[in-house]
N, C-alpha and C positions, 0 to 999 in steps of 0.2 A: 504494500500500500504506500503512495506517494502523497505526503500532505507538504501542503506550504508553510515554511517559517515566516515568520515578525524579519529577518535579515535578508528576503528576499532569495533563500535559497530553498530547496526541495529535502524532504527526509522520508527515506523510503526505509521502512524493517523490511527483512530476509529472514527464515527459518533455516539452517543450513545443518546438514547433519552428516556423520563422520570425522567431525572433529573432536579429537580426544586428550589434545592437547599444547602447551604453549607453541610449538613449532607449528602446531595445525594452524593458529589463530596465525600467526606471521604471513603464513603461504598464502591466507585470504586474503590479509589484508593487503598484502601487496601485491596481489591481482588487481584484486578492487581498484584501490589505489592507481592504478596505471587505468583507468578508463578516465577519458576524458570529460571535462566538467567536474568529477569527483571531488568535492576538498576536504572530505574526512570519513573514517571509516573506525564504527568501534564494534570488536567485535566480543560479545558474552558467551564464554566457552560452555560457564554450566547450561545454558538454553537453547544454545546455538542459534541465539540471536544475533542477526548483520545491521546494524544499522549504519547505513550509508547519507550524506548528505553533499550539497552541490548543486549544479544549474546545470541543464543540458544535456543529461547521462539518461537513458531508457533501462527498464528492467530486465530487458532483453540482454542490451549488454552486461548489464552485473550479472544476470545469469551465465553466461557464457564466461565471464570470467571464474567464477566459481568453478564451472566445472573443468575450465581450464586447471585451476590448482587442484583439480583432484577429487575435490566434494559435489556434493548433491544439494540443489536446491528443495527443502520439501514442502515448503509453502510460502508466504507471503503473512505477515502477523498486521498487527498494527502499529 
């Protein structure tokens, strides 16, 4: 889900699973990370929660980044 921030930028949550641990969080987030628009990415290992934020980036793309490092997207939160 994509909502608008107060700073004019976008905040999308990801469900993301397969990650088990602090190397796993790195590999995402520096996928992530490398999509354009992106300007921050935090990611919660015990939930496997993505929260992603930024202007111009599709969920398309963070998807595909995802499963470029290896993980599975499994839904979309709030």
């Amino acid at each position: 889900m994509t909502v608008a921030t107060n700073e004019g930028t976008d905040r999308s949550v990801f469900a993301v699973s397969g990650m088990t641990c602090g190397s796993c969080v790195s590999s995402v987030s520096a996928a992530i990370g490398k999509v354009d628009g992106v300007s921050g990415v935090d990611v919660e290992l015990s939930t496997g929660a993505v929260t992603v934020s930024g202007t111009g980036f599709t969920d398309q793309e963070i998807r595909d980044a995802i499963e470029r490092a290896g993980y599975q997207l499994s839904g979309t939160g709030s």
